[in-house]
C-alpha positions as CSV (number, residue, x, y, z in Angstrom):
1,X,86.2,97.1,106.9
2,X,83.2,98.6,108.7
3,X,80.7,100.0,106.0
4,X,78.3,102.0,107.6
5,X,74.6,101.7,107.1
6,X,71.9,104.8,105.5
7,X,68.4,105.5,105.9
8,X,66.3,106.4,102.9
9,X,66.8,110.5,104.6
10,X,70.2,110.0,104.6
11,X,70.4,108.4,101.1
12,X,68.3,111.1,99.8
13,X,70.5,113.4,100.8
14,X,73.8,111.5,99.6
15,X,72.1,112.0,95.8
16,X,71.3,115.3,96.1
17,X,74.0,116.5,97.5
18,X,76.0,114.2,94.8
19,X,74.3,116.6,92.1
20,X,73.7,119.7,93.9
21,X,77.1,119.9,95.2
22,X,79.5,118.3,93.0
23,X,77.9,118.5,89.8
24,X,77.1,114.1,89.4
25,X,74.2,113.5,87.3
26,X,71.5,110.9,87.9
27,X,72.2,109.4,84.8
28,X,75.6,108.7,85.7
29,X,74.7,107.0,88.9
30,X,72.2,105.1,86.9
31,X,74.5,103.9,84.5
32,X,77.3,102.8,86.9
33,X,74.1,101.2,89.2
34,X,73.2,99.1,85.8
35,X,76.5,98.0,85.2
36,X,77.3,97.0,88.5
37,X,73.9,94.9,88.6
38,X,74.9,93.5,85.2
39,X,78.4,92.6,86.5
40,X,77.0,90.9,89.5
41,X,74.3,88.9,87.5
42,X,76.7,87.5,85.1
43,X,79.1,86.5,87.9
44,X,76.2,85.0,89.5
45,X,75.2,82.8,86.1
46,X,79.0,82.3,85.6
47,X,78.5,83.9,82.7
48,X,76.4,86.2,80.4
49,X,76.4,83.9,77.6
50,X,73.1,82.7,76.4
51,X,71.5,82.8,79.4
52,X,68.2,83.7,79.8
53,X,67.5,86.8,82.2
54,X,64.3,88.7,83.1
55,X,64.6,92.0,84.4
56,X,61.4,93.0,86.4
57,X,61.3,98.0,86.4
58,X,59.3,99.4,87.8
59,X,58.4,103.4,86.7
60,X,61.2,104.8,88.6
61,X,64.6,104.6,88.7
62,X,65.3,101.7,90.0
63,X,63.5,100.3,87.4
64,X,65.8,102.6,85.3
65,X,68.9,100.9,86.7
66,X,67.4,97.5,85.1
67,X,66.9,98.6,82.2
68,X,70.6,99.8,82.1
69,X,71.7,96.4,83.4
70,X,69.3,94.7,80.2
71,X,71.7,96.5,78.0
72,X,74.5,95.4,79.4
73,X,73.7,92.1,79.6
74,X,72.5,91.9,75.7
75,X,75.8,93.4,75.1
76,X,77.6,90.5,76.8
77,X,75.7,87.9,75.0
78,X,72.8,87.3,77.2
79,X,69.1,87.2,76.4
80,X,67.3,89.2,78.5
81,X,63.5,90.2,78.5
82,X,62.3,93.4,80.8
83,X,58.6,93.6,81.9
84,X,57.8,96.9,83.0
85,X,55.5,97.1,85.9
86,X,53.7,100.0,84.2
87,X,52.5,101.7,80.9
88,X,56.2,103.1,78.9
89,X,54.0,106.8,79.4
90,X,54.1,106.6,83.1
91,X,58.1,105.9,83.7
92,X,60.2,108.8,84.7
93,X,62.1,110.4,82.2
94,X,65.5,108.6,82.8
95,X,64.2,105.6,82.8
96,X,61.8,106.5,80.0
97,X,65.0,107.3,78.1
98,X,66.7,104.0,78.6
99,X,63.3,102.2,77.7
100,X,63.6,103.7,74.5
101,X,67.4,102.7,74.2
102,X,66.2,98.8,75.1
103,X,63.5,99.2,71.9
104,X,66.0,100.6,69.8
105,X,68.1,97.3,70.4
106,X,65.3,95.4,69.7
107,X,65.1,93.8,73.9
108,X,62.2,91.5,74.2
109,X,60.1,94.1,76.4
110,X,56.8,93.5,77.9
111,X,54.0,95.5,79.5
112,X,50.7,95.1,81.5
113,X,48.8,94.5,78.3
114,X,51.1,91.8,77.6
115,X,50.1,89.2,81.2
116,X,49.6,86.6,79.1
117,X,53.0,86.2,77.9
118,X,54.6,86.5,81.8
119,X,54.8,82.7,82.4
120,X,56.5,81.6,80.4
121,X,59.0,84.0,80.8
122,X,59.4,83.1,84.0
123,X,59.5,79.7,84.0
124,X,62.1,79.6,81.1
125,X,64.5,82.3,83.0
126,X,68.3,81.8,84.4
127,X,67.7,84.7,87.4
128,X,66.0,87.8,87.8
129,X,66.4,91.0,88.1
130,X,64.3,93.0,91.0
131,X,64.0,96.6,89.7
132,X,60.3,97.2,90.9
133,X,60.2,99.4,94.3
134,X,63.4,101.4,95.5
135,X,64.2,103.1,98.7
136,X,60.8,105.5,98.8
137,X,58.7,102.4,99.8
138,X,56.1,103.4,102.6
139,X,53.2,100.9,102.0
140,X,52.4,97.6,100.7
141,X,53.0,96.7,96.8
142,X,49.6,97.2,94.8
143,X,48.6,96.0,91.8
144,X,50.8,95.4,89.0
145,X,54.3,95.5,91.4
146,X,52.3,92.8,93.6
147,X,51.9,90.2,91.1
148,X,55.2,90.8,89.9
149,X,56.7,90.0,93.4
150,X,54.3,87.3,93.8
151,X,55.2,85.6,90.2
152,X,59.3,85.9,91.1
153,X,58.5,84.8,94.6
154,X,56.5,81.4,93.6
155,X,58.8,81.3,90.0
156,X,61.9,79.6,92.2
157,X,64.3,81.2,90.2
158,X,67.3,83.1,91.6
159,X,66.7,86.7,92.3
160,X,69.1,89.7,92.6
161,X,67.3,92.6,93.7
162,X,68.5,96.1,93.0
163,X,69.7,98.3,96.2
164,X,66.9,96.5,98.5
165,X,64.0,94.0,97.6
166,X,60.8,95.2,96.3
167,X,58.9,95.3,99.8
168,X,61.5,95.7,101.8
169,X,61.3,99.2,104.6
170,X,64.4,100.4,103.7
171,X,65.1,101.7,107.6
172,X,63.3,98.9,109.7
173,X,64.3,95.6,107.7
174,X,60.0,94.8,108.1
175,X,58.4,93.6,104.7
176,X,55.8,94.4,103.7
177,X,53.1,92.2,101.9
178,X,54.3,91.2,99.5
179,X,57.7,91.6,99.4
180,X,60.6,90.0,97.3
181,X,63.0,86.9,98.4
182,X,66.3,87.6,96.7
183,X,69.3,85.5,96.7
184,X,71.6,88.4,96.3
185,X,71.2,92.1,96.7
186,X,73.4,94.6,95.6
187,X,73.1,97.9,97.8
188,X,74.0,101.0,95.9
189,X,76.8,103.3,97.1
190,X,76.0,102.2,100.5
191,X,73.5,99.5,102.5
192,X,70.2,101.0,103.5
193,X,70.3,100.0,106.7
194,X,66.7,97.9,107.1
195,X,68.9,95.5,105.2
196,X,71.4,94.4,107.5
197,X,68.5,94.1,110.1
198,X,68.5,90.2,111.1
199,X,64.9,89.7,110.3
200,X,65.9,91.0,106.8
201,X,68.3,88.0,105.7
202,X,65.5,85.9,104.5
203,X,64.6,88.5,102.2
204,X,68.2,89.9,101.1
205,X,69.9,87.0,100.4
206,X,73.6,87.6,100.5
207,X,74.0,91.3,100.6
208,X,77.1,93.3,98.5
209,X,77.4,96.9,97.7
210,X,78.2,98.9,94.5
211,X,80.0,101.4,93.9
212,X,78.4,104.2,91.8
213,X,81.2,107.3,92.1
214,X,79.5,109.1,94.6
215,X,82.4,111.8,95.3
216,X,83.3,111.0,99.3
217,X,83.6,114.8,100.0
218,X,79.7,113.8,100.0
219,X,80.1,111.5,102.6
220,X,82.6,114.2,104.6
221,X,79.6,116.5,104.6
222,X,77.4,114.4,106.0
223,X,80.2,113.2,108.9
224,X,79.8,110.0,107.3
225,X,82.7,107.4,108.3
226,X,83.2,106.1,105.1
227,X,86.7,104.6,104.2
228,X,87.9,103.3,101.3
229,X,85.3,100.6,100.1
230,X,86.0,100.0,96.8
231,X,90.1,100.4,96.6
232,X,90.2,96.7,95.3
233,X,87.0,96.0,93.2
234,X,83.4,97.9,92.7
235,X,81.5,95.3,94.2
236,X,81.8,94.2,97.9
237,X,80.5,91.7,99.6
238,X,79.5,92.7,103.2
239,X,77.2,90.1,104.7
C-alpha cells in the first residue's frame, strides 16, 4: 500500500485540524503515540519483562509520548528509567502532566542535576527510547539534547526513536550535528517525509508507522491520499 509522506507544515496542520476540526485532543494522540512506542519496544526486546529500558524526553511532546510509553512499559513488567533533557519546570504542560504520573509510580527519573548517574544507565540498558527533538527541529542539538544523542549514539545499544530521530530535518532527510542512529523508528500517524530520504536510512533504522486516531476526514481536507493503513494492525512496517 502506498503511504504517503508529510512535511512538518503539513503535519502541523494534520494536528490542528485533528483538534480544531474534529474535536481530538493532544492528549489523546499522546497517549495512543506512547502506547504504540511501548508496543513496538516490547516486540523489539521480545518482551517487556524485566528488561531494562531508558527512555531519553525532551521538554516537549515528544518527550511527552516517552514518558507515556515509560508507563506502559512499567505496567507490562519492564524497568524503565526516563532522563529528561531538561529541568521538570521547563516541560510543557502535557508532558509535565505525565512527568508527574511517572513520579507518582515511583519511575526511576533523572534530570540534568543528576549527570553523574547517566552511565551507568546506559551501559546497563536493553534499548532506548529517543523522545528528545520532534518534528519542529531547525538547527543543531545544543546542550543537554547533544550529549544525550551523543551518549545513545556511542552507548551501542538499540534505539527506537519516536516519529523521527533526534537530529533528523524532518523534510530534507539531512542530520544535523549531532543527530541520533536508531534501529527502528516509528512515524506517527504518517512518515515525515525527510525520513524515507535515502540518505536517511542510516539514521532511521527500519522505519514503521503508528496509528494515533487521527479522524481521515482530516486527511480528506487536506486532499491527502490516504487509504486504509491500519485495517489489520496499528503499527506498519513501511521501509
Amino acid at each position: 500500500m502506498d503511504i504517503p509522506t508529510v512535511t512538518k507544515e503539513q503535519m502541523r496542520t494534520i494536528d490542528e485540524y485533528a483538534e480544531k476540526h474534529f474535536g481530538v485532543e493532544l492528549l489523546q494522540l499522546m497517549e495512543n503515540a506512547g502506547r504504540n512506542v511501548a508496543s513496538l519496544a516490547r516486540d523489539m526486546l521480545g518482551g517487556a519483562k524485566g528488561r531494562e529500558i531508558l527512555i531519553l524526553a525532551g521538554k516537549g511532546h515528544n518527550g511527552g509520548d516517552g514518558l507515556v510509553a515509560a508507563r506502559f512499559l512499567q505496567n507490562w513488567g519492564a524497568k524503565p528509567t526516563v532522563i529528561i533533557a531538561g529541568h521538570p519546570d521547563e516541560l510543557k504542560q502535557l508532558t509535565k502532566e505525565q512527568n508527574g504520573i511517572l513520579r507518582s509510580m515511583f519511575v526511576n527519573t533523572l534530570y540534568p542535576t543528576n549527570v553523574m548517574q547517566f552511565e551507568p544507565v546506559f551501559k546497563h540498558t536493553d534499548l532506548i527510547i529517543d523522545g528528545l527533538l520532534g518534528y519542529n527541529i531547525s538547527s543543531d542539538p545544543q546542550g543537554m539534547y547533544a550529549n544525550l544523542i551523543q551518549l545513545a549514539n556511542n552507548s551501542g545499544k538499540k534505539i527506537l526513536a519516536i516519529d523521527l530521530p533526534s537530529g533528523l530535518d524532518p523534510d530534507t532527510g539531512r542530520p544535523y550535528n549531532p543527530c541520533i542512529r536508531a534501529k527502528a523508528t516509528l512515524c506517527l500517524t504518517l512518515p515525515k517525509k525527510g525520513c524515507l530520504e535515502k540518505n536517511a536510512k542510516q539514521f532511521t533504522g527500519d522505519i514503521y508507522v503508528a496509528d494515533l486516531g487521527v479522524p481521515n476526514e482530516v486527511y480528506q481536507l487536506m486532499s491527502l491520499p490516504v487509504g486504509p493503513i491500519f485495517e489489520r494492525k496499528d503499527i506498519v512496517k513501511i521501509s
